[in-house]
One Martini backbone bead per residue (centre of mass of N, CA, C, O) as a GRO file, in nm:
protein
  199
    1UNK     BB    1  15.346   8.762  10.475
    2UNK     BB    2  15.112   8.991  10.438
    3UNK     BB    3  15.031   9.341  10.484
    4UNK     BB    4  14.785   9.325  10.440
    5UNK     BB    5  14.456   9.450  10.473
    6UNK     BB    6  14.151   9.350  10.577
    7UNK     BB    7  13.838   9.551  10.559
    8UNK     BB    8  13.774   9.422  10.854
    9UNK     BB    9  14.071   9.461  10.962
   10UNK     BB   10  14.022   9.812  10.956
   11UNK     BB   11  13.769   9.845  11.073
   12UNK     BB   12  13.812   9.779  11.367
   13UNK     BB   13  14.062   9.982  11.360
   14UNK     BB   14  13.893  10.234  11.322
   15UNK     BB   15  13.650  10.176  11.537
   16UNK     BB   16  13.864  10.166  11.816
   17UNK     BB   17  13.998  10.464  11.768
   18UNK     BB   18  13.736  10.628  11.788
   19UNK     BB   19  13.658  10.502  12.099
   20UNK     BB   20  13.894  10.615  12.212
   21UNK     BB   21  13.892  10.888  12.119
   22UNK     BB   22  13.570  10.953  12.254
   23UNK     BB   23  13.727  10.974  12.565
   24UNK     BB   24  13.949  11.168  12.548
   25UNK     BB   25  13.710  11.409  12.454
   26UNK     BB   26  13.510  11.400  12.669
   27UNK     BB   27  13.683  11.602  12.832
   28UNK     BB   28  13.601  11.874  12.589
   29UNK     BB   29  13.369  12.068  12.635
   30UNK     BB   30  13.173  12.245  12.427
   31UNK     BB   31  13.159  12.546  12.348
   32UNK     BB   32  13.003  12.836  12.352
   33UNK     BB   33  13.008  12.981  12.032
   34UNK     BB   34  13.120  12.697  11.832
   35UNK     BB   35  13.007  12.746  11.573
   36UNK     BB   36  12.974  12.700  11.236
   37UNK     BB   37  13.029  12.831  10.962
   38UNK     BB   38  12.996  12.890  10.665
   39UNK     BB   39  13.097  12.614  10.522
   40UNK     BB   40  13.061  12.388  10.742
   41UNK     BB   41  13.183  12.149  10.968
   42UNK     BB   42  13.111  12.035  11.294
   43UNK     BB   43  13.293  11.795  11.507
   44UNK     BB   44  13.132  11.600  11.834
   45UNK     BB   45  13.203  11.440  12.114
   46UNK     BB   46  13.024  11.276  12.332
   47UNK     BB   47  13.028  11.287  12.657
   48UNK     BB   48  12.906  11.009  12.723
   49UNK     BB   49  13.188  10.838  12.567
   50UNK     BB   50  13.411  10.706  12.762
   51UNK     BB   51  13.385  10.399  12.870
   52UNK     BB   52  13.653  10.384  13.012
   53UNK     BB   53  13.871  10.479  12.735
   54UNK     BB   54  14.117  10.666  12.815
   55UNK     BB   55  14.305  10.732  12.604
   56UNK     BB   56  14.600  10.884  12.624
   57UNK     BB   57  14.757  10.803  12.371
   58UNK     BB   58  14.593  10.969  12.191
   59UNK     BB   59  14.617  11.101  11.906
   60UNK     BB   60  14.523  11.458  11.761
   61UNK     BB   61  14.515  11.557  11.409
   62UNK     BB   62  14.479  11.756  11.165
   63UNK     BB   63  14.382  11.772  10.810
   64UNK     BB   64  14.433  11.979  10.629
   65UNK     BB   65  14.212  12.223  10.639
   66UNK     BB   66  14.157  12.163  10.906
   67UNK     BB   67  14.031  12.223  11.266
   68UNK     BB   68  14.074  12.294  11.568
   69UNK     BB   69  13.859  12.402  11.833
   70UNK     BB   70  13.604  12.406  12.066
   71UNK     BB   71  13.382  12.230  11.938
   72UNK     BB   72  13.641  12.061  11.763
   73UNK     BB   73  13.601  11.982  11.417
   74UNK     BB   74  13.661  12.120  11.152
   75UNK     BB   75  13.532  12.155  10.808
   76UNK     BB   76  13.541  12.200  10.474
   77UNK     BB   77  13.319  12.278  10.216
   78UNK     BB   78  13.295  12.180   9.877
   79UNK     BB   79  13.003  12.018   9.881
   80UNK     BB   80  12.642  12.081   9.803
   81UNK     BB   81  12.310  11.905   9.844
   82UNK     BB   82  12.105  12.048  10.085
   83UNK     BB   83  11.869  12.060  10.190
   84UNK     BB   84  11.669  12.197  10.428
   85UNK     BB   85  11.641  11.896  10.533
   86UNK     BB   86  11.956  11.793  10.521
   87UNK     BB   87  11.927  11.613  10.241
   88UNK     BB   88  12.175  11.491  10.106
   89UNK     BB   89  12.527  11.612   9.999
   90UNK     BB   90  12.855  11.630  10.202
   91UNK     BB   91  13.184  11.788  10.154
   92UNK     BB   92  13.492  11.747  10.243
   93UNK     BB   93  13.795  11.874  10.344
   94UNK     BB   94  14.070  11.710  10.485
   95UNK     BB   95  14.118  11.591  10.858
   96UNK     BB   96  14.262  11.304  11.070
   97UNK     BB   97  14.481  11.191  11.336
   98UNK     BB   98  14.548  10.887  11.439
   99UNK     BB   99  14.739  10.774  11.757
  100UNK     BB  100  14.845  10.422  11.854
  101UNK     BB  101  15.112  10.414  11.899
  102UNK     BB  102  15.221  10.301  11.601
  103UNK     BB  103  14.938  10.363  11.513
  104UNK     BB  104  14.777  10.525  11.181
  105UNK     BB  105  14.491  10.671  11.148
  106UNK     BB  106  14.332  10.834  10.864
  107UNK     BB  107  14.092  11.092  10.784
  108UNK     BB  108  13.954  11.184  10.457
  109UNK     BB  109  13.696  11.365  10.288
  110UNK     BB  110  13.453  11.385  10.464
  111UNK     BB  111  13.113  11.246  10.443
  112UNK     BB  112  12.773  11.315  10.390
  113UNK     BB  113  12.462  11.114  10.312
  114UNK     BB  114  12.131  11.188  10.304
  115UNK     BB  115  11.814  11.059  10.353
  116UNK     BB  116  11.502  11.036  10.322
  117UNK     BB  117  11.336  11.057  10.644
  118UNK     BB  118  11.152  10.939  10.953
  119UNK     BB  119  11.453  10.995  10.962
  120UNK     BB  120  11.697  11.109  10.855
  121UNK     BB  121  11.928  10.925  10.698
  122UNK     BB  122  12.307  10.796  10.695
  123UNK     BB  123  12.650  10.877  10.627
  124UNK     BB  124  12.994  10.872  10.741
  125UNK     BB  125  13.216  10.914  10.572
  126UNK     BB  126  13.595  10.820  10.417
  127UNK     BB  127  13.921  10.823  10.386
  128UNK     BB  128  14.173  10.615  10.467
  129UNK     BB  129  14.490  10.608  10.676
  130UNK     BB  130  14.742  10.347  10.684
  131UNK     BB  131  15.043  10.406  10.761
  132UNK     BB  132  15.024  10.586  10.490
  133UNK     BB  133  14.800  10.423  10.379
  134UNK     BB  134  14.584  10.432  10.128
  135UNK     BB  135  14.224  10.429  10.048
  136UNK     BB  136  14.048  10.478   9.777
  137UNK     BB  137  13.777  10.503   9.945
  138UNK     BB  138  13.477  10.538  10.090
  139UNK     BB  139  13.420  10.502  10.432
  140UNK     BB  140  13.229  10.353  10.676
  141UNK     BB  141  13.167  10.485  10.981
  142UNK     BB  142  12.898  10.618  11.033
  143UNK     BB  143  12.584  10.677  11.145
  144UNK     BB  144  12.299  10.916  11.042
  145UNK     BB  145  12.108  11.168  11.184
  146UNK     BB  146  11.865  11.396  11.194
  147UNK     BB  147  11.787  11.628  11.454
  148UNK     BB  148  11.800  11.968  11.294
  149UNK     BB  149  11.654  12.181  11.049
  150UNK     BB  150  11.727  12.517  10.945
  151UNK     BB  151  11.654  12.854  10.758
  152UNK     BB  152  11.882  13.113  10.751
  153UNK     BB  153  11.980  13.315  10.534
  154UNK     BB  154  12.020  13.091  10.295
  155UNK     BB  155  12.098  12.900  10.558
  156UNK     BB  156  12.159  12.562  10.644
  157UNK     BB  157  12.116  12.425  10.982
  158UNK     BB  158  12.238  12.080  11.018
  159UNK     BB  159  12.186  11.815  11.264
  160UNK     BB  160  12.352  11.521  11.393
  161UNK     BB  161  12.322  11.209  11.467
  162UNK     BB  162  12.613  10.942  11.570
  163UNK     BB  163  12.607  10.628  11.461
  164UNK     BB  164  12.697  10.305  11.528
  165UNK     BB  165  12.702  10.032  11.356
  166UNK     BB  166  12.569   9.691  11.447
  167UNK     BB  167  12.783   9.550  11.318
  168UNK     BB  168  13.066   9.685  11.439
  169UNK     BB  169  12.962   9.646  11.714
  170UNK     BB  170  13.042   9.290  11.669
  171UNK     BB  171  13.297   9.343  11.575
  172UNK     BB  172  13.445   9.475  11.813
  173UNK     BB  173  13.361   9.327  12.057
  174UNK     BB  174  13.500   9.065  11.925
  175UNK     BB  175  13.804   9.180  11.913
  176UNK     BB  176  13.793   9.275  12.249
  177UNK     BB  177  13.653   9.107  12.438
  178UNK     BB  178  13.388   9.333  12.497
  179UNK     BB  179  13.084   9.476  12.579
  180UNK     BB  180  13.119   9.811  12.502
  181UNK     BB  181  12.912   9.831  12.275
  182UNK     BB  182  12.625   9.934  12.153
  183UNK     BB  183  12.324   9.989  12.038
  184UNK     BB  184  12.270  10.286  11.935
  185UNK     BB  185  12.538  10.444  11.983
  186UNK     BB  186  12.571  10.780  12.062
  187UNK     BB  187  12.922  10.955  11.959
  188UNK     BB  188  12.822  11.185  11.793
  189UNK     BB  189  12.809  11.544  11.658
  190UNK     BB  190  12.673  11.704  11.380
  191UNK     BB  191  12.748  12.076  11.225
  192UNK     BB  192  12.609  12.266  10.967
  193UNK     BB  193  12.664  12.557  10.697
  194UNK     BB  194  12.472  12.582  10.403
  195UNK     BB  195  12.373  12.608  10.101
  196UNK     BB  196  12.017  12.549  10.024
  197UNK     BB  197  11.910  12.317   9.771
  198UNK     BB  198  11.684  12.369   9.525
  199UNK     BB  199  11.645  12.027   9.469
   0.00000   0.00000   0.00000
């Protein structure tokens, strides 16, 4: 029998991890003055996302250059056509591990991709890593949408919120056999800090 995964049964594994870190984490309520540097990405988890899901087995680890600090998990900006109003694309390198059990799944070079409109909306992908297995193509996260964008000193600072795509809830409630995951249900946001672009 093949050990690989078919990218449905990746998406459900990836997307099953995400929502245990988010119970995890719901417990280490980001700190007051830990927003992100200039060229930064801040990625925190909605303290709202426990869901009873408190997996303590599951372990965060930053991958390099990526950092964990007070506000959660920091990502440098590596490109980015961000306008104003925060809709174009921003690039990140580094990432995270996360371990459940035997179970080792990565996330590495994430993007925001954001496009316009009332609100803005787009997706946040990245490359996973299946037990060392790398996937080489940008999977979709998660849906995000911005929730505001302000520019200062020649740098923009756009806010989005983080929400599960409606097929992936469809998807995990049936791999999990509980509707524990909702529609339209935010449980991260992200705050970036890059320089606007003239485009």
């Amino acid at each position: 029998m093949s050990r690989s995964l078919s990218p449905i049964r990746v998406r459900a594994l990836l997307v099953s991890l995400l929502v245990a870190l988010s119970g995890s984490l719901a417990l280490q309520p980001a700190a007051a003055g830990a927003a992100p540097a200039p060229n930064q990405t801040q990625f925190s988890v909605d303290l709202l996302v426990s869901l009873g899901m408190t997996a303590g087995g599951v372990k965060l680890t930053p991958i390099a250059p990526a950092t964990q600090g007070l506000g959660g998990l920091y990502f440098p900006v590596t490109s980015s056509s961000a306008s104003g109003a925060f809709t174009g694309t921003v690039k990140h390198s580094g990432g995270f591990q996360l371990q459940y059990g035997n179970l080792k799944i990565g996330f590495r070079n994430p993007t925001i991709n954001v496009r316009p409109g009332t609100p803005a909306r787009g997706w946040l992908s990245a490359e996973p890593v299946v037990n060392g297995i790398v996937v080489p193509f940008q999977f979709p996260i998660s849906e995000v949408s911005v929730t505001s964008a302000r520019s200062t000193g020649g740098l923009v600072l756009g806010k989005t919120k983080v929400v599960i795509d409606r097929n992936i809830v469809a998807l995990v409630n049936s791999v999990i056999g509980v509707n524990i995951l909702k529609v339209d249900q935010p449980w991260a946001t992200t705050e970036t800090r890059v320089a606007a672009s003239a485009g």
